[in-house]
N, C-alpha and C positions, 0 to 999 in steps of 0.2 A: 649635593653633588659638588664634590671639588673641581676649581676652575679646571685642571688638566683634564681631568676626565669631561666636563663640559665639550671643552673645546674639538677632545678627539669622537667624541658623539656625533661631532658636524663633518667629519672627512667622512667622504663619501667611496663607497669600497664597488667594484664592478667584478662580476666573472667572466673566465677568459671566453664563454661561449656569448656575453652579452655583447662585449668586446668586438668578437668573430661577427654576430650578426651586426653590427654599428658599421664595421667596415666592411662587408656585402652590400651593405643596402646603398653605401656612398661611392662603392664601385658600380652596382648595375645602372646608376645617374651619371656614367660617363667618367668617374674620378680615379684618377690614379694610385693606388692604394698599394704602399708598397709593405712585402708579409715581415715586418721584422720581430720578432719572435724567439722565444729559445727552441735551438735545434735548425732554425729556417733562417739563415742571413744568407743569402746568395747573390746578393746587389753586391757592383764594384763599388769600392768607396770613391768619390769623385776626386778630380785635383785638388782641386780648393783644400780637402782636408785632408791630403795628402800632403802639399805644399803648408799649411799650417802646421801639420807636425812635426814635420820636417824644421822648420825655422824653429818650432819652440826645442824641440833636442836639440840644435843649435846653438840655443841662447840659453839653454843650462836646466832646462825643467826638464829632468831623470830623477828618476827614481819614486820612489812613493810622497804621495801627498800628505799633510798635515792629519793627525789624527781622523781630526772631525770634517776633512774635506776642505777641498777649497771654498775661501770667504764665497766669493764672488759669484760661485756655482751654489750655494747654499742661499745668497738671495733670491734670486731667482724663485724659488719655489715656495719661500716663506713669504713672498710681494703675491703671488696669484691666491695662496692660502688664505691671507689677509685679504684680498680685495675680492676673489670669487665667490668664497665659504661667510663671508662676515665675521671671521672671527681674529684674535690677534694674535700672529704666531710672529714668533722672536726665531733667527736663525741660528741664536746661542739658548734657545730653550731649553737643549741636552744637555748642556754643560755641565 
């Protein structure tokens, strides 16, 4: 087995009804569980990210982002891949 395929052997896939029951069972323990989902967003977006957007159009971030995404947003998800899954994901892997 090639290391890519190794590695995507270990991401872990969920269905959207396993999904649905994970977040009933941590609402009827009292938790607030908000439905965001395709087809269901009906929460206000709050100020905060209101007022964040607001200043980043502001300061000149319009229009489309870099090919392959923002750097910075693309850490994020390859740090929990590497340290949850045990495995070593590069956030220039696609490249």
């Amino acid at each position: 087995m090639n290391e890519l395929a190794r590695q995507l052997s270990c991401l872990v896939t969920q269905s959207a009804s396993s999904v649905a029951q994970a977040a009933a069972a941590w609402k009827s323990k009292g938790n607030r569980v908000y439905p965001i989902h395709l087809g269901d967003i009906n929460i206000q977006t709050t100020p905060h990210i209101v007022e964040t957007t607001d200043r980043a159009l502001a300061d000149g971030y319009q229009g489309d982002c870099p090919r392959l995404g923002m750097p910075q947003l693309r850490k994020a998800p390859s740090e929990d891949i590497d340290g949850s899954r045990g495995i070593s994901y590069s956030r220039n892997a696609w490249l």
